[in-house]
N, C-alpha and C positions, 0 to 999 in steps of 0.2 A: 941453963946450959944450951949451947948453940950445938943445932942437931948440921953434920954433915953437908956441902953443898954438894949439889947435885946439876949437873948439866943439860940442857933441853934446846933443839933448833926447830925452826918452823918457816915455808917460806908464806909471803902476802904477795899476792896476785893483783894488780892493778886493773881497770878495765880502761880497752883503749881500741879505737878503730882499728877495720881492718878496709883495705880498696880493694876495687873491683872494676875496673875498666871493659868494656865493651864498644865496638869488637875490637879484636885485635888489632886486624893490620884496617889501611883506608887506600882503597885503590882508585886514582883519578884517572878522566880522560878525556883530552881536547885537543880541538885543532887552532896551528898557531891564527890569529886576528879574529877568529872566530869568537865563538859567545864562550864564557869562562864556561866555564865545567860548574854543575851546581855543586852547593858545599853539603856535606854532608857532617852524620852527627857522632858523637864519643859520648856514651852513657856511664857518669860516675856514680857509681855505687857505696856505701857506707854499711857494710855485714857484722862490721865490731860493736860497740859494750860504749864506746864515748865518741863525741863529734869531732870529724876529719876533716882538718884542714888540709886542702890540697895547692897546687900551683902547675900549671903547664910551662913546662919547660921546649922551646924552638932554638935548635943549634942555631949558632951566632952563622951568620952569613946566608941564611936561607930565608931571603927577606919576600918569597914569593906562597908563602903559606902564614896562612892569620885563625889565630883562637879567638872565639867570643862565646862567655869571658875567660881572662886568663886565671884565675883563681876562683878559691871562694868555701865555703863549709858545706858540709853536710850532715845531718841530724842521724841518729841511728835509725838502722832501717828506710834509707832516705836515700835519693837518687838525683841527680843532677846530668843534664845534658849541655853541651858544648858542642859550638860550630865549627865546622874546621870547613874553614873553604881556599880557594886557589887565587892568584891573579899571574896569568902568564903574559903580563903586558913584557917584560925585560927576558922573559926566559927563549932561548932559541930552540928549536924542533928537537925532539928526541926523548931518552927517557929520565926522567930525575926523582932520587930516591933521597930520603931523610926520615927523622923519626918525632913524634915526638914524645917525650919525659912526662907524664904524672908523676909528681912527688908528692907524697907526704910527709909527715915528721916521724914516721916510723918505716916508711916503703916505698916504691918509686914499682912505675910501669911505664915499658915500651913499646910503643905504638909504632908500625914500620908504616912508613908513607911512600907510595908509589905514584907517582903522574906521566905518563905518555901522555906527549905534548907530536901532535901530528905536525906534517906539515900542509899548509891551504896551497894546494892544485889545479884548485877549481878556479876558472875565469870569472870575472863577475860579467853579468850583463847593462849594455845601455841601448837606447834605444829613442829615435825623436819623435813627439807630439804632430803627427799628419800637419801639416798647413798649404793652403793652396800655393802653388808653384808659380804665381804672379799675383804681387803684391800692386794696388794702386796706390802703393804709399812708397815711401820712401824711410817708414817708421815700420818695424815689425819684431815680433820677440820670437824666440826659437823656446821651444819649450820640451823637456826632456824625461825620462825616468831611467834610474839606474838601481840596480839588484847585483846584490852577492849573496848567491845560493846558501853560501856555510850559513849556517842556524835558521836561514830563510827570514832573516830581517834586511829590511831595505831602509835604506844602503848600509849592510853592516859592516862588511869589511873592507870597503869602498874608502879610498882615501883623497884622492883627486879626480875631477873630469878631466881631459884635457879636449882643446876643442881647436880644430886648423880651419881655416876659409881659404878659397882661391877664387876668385887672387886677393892676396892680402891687402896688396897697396891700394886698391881701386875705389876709397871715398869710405871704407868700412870703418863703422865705431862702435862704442857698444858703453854702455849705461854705469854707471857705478860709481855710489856714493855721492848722487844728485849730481853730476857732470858727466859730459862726452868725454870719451875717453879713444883715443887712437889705438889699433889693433895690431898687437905683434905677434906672429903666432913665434910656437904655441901657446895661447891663451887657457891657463892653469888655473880650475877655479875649484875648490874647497867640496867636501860632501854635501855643504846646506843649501848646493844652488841647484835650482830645477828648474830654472829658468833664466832668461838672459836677454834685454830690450837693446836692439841694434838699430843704426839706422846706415843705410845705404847711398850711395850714388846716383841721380836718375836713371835709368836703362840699364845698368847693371848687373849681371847675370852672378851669382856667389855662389859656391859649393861647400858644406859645411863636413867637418868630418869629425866625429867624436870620437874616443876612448873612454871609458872609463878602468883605475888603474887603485886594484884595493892595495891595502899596505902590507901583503906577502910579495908586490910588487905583479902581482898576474894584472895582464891586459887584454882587457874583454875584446872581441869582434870591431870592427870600425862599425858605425854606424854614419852614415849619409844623409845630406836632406839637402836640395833644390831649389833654388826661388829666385827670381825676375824681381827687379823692384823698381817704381817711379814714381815719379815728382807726386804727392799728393794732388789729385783736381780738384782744383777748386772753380767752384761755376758762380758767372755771373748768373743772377738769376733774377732781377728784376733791375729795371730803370725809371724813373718818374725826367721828366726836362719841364714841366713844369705843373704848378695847379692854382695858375693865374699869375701869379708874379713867376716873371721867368726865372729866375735867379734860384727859386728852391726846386734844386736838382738832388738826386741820389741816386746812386749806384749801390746795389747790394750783393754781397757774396755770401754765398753759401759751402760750408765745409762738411763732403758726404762723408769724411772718413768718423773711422772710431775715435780716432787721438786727434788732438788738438796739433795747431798747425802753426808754425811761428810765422809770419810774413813778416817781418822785419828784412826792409830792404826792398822786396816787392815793389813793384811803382802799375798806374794808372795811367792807361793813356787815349788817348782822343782822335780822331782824326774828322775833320770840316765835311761840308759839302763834296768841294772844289779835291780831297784826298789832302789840304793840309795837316800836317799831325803837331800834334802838342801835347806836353806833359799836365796830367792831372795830379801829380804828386807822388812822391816815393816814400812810401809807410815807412814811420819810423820805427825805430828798436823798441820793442816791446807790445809791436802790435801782434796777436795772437787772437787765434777765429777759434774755438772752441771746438770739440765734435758736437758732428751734426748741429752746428750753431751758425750764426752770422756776422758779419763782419760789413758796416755801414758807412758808406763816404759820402758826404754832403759837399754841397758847394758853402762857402762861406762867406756871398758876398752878403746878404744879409744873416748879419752877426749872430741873431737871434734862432735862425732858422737849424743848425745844426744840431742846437740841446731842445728843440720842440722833439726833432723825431730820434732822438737820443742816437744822434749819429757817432761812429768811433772814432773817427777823424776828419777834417774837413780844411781845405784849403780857400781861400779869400777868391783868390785871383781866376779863378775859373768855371766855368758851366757849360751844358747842355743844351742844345736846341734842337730841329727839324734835320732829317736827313745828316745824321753824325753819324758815327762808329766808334765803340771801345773794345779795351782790351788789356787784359790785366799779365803782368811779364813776373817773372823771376829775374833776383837779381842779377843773372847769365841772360838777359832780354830775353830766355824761351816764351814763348805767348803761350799762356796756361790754359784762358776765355778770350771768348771776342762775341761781341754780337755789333749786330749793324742793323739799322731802320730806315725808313723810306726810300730814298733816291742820293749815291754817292758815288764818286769816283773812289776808285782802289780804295775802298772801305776794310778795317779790321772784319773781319768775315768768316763765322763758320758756314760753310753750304755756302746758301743762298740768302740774302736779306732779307728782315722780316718788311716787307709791301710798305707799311702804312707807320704811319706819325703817331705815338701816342697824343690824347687831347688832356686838360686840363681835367684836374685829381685822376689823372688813370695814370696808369702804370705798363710798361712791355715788358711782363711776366711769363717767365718759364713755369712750362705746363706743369702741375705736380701731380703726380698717376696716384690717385687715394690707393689702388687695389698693392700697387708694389711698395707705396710709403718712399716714394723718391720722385727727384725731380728728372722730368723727362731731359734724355741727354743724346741723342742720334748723332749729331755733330754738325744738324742743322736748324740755323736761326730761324727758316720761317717754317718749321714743322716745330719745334721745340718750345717756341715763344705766341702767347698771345696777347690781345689789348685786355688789361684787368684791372680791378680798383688797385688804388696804392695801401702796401698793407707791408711799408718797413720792418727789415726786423724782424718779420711774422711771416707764414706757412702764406705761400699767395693762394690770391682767393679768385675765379672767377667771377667776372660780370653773372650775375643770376641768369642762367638762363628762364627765358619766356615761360611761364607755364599756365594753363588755364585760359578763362574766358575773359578777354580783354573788354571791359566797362567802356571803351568806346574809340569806334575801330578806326574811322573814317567819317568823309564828308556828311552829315545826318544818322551817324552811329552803325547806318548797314548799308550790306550794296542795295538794298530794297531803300536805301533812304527814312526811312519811317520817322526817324529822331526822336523814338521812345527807349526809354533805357526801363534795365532793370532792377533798377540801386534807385532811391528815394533821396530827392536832393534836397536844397536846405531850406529848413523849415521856420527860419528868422532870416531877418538882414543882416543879421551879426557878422561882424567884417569876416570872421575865419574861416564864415563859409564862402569866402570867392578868393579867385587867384586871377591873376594878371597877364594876360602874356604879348609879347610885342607879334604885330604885325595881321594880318588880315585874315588868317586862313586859318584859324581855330587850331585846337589843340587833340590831338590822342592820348588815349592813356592805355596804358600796358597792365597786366592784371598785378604786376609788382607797385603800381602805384607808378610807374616813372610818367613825366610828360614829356612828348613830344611835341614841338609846334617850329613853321616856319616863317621864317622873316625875312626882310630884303637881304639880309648879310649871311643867311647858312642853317641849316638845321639843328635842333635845338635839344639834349637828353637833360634832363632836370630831375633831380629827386621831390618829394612830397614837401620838404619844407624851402624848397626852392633851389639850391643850392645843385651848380651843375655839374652833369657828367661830362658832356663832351658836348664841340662843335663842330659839324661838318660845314666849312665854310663855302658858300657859290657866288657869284658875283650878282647875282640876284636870283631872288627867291620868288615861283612864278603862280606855281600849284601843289595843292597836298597841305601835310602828309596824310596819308595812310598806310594803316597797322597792322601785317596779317599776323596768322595764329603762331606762327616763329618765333616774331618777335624781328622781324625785318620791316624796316620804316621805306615808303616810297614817295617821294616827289617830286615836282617839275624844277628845274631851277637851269640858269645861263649862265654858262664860262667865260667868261675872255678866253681869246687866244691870245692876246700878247698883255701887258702892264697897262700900258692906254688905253685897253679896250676897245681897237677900233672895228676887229670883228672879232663874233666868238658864236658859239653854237648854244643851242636850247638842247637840255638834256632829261631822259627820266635815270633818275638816280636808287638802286636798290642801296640801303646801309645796313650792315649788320646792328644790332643791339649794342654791340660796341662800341659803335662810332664808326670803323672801316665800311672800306667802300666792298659791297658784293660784286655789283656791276652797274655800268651807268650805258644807256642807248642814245644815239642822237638821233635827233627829227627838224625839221623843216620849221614847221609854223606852231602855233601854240592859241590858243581860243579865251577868250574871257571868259569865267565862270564856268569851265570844265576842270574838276578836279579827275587823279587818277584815281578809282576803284580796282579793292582787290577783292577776290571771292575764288574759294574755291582751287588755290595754288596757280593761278592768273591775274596779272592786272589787267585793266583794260584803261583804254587811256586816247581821248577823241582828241585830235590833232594833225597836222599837216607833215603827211609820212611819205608824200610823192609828186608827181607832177606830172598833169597835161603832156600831150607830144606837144602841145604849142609852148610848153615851159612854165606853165599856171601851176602853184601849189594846191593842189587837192587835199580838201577836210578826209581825213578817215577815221576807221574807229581799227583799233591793233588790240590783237587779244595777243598777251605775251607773258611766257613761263615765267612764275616767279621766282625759281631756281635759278634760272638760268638767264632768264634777258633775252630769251631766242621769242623772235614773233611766230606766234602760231598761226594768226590768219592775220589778214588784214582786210576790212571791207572801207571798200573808199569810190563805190557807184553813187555822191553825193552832188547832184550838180548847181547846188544852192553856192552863194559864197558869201561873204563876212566875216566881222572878226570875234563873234562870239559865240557860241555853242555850250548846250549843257552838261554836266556831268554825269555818263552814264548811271544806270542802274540794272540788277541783275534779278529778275525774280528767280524767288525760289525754285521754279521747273529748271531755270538755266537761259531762259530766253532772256536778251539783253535787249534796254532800251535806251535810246539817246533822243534829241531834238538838234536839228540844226536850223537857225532862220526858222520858216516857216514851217518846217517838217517833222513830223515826229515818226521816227524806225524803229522796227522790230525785227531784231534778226537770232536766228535761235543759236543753241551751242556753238555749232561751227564755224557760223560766221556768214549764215548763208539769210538772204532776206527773207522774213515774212510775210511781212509788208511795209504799208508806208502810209500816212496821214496828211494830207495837206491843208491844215486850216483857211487859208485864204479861198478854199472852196466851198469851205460851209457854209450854209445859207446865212446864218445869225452876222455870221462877218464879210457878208457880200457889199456891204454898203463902205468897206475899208479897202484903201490899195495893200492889193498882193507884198508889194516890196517893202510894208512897214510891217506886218504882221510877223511875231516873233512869240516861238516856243519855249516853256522855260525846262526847268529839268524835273524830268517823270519822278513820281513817287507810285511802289510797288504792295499791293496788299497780300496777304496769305495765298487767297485768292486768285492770284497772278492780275488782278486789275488796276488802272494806270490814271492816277490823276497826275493832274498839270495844270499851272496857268496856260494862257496864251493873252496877249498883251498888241493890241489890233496898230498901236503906234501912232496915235491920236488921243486929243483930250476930249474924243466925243462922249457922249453916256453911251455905257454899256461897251465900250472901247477893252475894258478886263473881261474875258470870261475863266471859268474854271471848269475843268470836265473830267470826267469820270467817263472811261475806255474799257471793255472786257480787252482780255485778252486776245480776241477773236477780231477787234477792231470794232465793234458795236458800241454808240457813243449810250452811255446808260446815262450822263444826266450831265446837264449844264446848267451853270451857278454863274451871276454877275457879277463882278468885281470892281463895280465902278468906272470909272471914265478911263481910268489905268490898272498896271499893276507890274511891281517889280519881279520880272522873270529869272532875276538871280536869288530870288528868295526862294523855297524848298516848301511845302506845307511840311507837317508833321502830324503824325493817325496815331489814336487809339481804337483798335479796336474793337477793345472790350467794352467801349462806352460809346462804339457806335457813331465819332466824330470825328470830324477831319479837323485842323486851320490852317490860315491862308489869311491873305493881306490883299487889300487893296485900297484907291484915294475914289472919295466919293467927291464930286463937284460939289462946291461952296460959292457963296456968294461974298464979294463979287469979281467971280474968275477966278477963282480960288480952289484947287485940292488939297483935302482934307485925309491922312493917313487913318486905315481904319482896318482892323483886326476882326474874323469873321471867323466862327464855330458852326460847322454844317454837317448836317446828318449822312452819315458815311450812305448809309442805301437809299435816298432820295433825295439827296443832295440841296435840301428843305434847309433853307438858314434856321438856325439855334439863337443866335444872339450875336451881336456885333459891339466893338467896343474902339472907342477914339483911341485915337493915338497922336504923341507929338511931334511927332519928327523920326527918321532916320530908324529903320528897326530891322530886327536880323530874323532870320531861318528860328522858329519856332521848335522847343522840344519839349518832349514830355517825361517827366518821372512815373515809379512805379506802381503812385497813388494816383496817377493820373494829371498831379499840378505842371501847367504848361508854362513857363520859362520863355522871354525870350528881351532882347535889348529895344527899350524905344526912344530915342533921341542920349540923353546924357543917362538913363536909366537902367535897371534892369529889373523886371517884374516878373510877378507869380501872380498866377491867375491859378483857380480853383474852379473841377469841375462840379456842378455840372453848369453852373451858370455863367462862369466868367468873373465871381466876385476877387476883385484885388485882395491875395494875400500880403503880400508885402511889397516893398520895391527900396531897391538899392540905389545909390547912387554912391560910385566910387568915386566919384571929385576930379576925372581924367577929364571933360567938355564931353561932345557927341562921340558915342558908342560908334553911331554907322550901324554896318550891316556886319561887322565882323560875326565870324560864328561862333555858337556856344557849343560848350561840350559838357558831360556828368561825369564824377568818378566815381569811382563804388564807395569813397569814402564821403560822398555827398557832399562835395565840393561842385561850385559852377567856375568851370574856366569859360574867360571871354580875352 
């Protein structure tokens, strides 16, 4: 049996999320262009029993507020964070209000959203990069910074520059996107530019006026900037006209600016002697000088010559000689450089012209100041330019100046004559130790190793492997050189006055190391076998510097500044006459010594006599006429004491003596020298070994003089040893061993102290040596 139904309810609980949103509302706040407002956070919470899906809901149209992320779950007990940030790029000033919706599948929360959106009042700032207010370019960039205070980022709310110049019209461009471009104002340029490369007009005066204009539309202060602009300089700065073939010429320019310089169109031009001008060519397009670089023009009549010195352009049809002027133009013919050289009418010209002719491998180089790193620029050629090696292409270089103890100065190496050096010369006949040099009067050498030596045609600069510096050319070459410690070369030479040469004057000529002329003196007559001596920042220099009241040229001896060329004295109480005379000597106290004819003088510093010698009155040479007796030239010891030959002018015996003179005039010793003896030979003294030599011809049979080489005891003047000779032999010198050196007929020999024994002997293959002189260089070379 079924028992009664009965009824029963009950409810079931499910479990199921509950949200929990935090915080409430979100309140924003910005200014319009300025920095967005940061975003801030919405914490989702999950307090229920199972896991909540949620979703952020953003009313439709409110496209300036963003959730990250827009959905998503949450675990019980779990919590999730959401960003809510702003973008008021599109919204205008004021305040704007929305909400946003968390929903879930059981509940929904409202989030009230507030943004005051300011508006930007504040002006932004600009301002230009200082630059100097004259440009020597006609390239220059303007350089800027600009600030908008809102958020204090730069440029933040900065939307354009705007930028005006006056005067607009006047040659102004300005840079972009790799061309020139023509300037209209206002010129409108974007926030990314801080800078902006213009070029100008030459002479030009432009005033710049900026704004900067952020995009609330506010406009900052004008800001201003000033500047002068011209043609970039560019300098000539070096010229070569020739270095033996005329034909290889160059012209170099030099570019002082920072930027590079187009000369495209530029031309080169010339002007003669006479002031003809002529074109050296007009650079083509795409000739460009680099900063602080060079820019090379050659002549091109030989072909080859242009790519030796890697020149940038070169034209066939033209060159360079003596007495020219160039000048480098813009294609407006403005003359940009000019220089001009020796002697022209209406020459291209800055200043004054530089004096003097470049010689062969030199160059007329503009001076470069090492301490400023630039090349000298006054605006005149002959203070801005000097004579210097040729150095294309490259930073010019001065002639070395002089420096140190020159290896051998003059006529017998000093003004004492001695003809001992301090360098040790060569110790085989091996050809590399001799050098060659043209003409009669030996060679000097400079402590740089250069040689100097004269010849009938001009004086001579030569480097060590031969190859020449320069020529100083004279219609002939008489006496010298000599070397003072400068580095100033001195000797006798004769000008024409006209092309025929029918008259012309005898001159003493000072030359710079360079090859320029320092100064040159003229004089009257000239002596055989006197060369000039320098000593002491004076030459001295025995020759005919006046005249008799009755109109007779008078021998004298002129001591004259070597600076300057001015005579400081002149002693000319000489009443002997003839055409040859010796070459003074200077001892060390200062007293100077000469011989003329029969006489030998001593006169001290000033120029004042000490005394005087008359050999035709010495006993020894009583039995020879007065009028044949002839003095040669004094040789000076530490000592102050005075050997010489004298040479009686007969082939009698004992017709040679040689003597030995104190200072005082006390004759301390006479020595024979055979029947003769050549008065233009020099002895030369050691001594530290206590000996003199000296030449002379001993009579042979039958009728016959026989050339003969004599070594005598400096203090008793006791012959040492004698030795033949063949023929024809020079002034005698000694190296620092002691080996004596000197030419005898076609030869040249070493002799070894203490006896005389022949070390070697040369023979260059040129016939007879002569008497030319020899000289040492500290590289132990013999030049003859």
């Amino acid at each position: 049996n079924l028992s009664n139904w009965q009824e029963a309810s009950t409810e079931i609980s499910l479990p199921k999320p509950i949200l929990k949103v935090e915080p409430e509302t979100l309140n924003f706040e910005a200014v319009k262009f300025g920095l967005a407002p940061e975003s801030q956070s919405l914490t989702i919470s999950n307090i229920g029993q199972a896991t909540l899906f949620w979703q952020g809901i953003i009313p439709a149209g409110v496209d300036w507020l963003n959730l990250n992320p827009i959905s998503g779950e949450i675990l019980v007990n779990s919590s999730s964070e959401i960003s809510v940030s702003i973008d008021t790029l599109n919204l205008s000033p004021g305040l704007h209000q929305t909400k946003i919706t968390i929903l879930s599948e059981y509940e929904e929360k409202e989030i009230p959203i507030t943004l005051e959106l300011k508006e930007d009042k504040t002006k932004p700032e600009v301002k230009f990069v200082p630059l100097s207010p004259t440009q020597n370019s006609i390239f220059f960039t303007l350089s800027w910074t600009g600030e908008d205070p809102v958020g204090n980022v730069t440029p933040t709310g900065i939307d354009i520059f705007s930028l005006t110049v006056t005067p607009a019209v006047d040659g102004i461009k300005y840079l972009q996107n790799g061309g020139w471009k023509d300037w209209l104002n206002p010129l409108e340029l974007d926030k990314d530019y801080t800078q902006l490369d213009l070029q100008g007009r030459d002479g030009a005066e432009y005033t710049f006026t900026m704004q900067a204009i952020d995009r609330a539309g506010n406009e900052s202060q004008p800001a201003d900037a000033s500047i002068k602009v011209s043609i970039p300089k560019i300098l000539i700065t070096e010229v070569q006209i020739t270095d033996g073939d005329p034909s290889h010429d160059f012209i170099e320019l030099y570019n002082p600016n920072s930027n590079s310089v187009d000369l495209s169109k530029w031309r080169l031009k010339k002007k003669n002697k006479k002031g003809k001008e002529s074109s050296l060519g007009v650079l083509p397009t795409g000739s460009v000088i680099p900063a602080n670089g060079y820019f090379l023009w050659a002549s091109g009549v030989d072909e080859s010559y242009p790519d030796l010195i890697q020149a940038d352009i070169s034209f066939k049809s033209y060159y360079l000689t003596e007495d020219n002027s160039i000048a480098l133009l813009t294609p407006d013919n403005e003359i940009i450089s000019a220089l001009a050289w020796g002697s022209s009418e209406n020459p291209f010209v800055e200043g004054s012209p530089f004096s003097n002719n470049p010689g062969k491998n030199q160059s007329l180089g503009r001076i470069w100041l090492e301490e400023e790193g630039e090349y000298k620029n006054t605006g005149d050629n002959s203070a801005d330019f000097e004579i210097q090696k040729s150095t294309p292409k490259a930073k010019n270089e001065k002639i070395k100046t002089p420096s140190g103890e020159n290896p051998w100065s003059m006529f017998q190496h000093d003004p004492q004559h001695t003809g001992k050096s301090s360098f040790l010369g060569p110790q085989t006949d091996s050809s590399e130790n001799f050098f060659s040099v043209e003409g009669e009067y030996g060679a000097v050498i400079s402590a740089e190793n250069i040689i100097y030596y004269l010849s009938n045609t001009g004086l001579y600069s030569l480097n060590s492997d031969g190859s020449q510096n320069w020529q100083y050319p004279v219609d002939l070459g008489i006496a010298g050189p000599t070397l003072d410690s400068n580095g100033t070369i001195y000797f006798v030479g004769y000008l024409c006055d006209t092309p025929s040469c029918v008259t012309g004057s005898n001159y003493l000529l000072a030359i710079n190391y360079d090859g320029t002329l320092k100064w040159k003196k003229t004089f009257l007559t000239r002596y055989l076998y006197s060369n000039p001596i320098s000593d002491n920042g004076k030459i001295y220099l025995l020759a005919g510097f006046s005249t008799s009241p009755e109109g007779v040229i008078k021998p004298g001896l002129a001591a004259i500044e070597s600076a300057t060329g001015t005579t400081l004295w002149l002693y000319d109480e000489i009443e002997e006459s003839g055409d040859k005379a010796s070459t003074p000597a200077v001892s060390q106290n200062g007293n100077i010594y000469f011989s003329f004819a029969k006489i030998l003088f001593s006169l001290n510093s000033t120029g004042t006599e000490n005394w005087k010698l008359d050999f035709s009155e010495r006993p020894e040479l009583a039995n020879f006429s007065a009028s044949t007796v002839k003095a040669g030239s004094p040789l000076i010891d530490q000592n102050g004491n005075i050997y010489l030959a004298v040479h009686a002018g007969t082939t009698k015996p004992s017709a040679g003596k040689f003597y030995k003179i104190s200072p005082e005039k006390e004759i301390l010793w006479i020595a024979n020298l055979g029947i003769s003896t050549d008065i233009s030979i020099v002895p030369a003294i050691d001594e530290e070994k206590n000996v003199i030599y000296t030449n002379g011809v001993e009579f042979g049979w039958p009728g016959l003089g026989y050339s003969r080489f004599y070594a005598f005891n400096l203090s008793t003047g006791e012959l040492k040893w004698e030795k033949s000779l063949s023929g024809y032999f020079s002034s005698p010198i000694i190296d620092a061993e002691g080996t004596i050196y000197f030419t005898d007929g076609s030869e040249i020999k070493a002799l070894t102290p203490p006896d005389g024994d022949l070390k070697w002997q040369y023979n260059p293959g040129q016939g007879t040596l002569g008497a030319a002189l020899i000289s040492l260089g500290a590289n132990g070379v013999l030049y003859y």
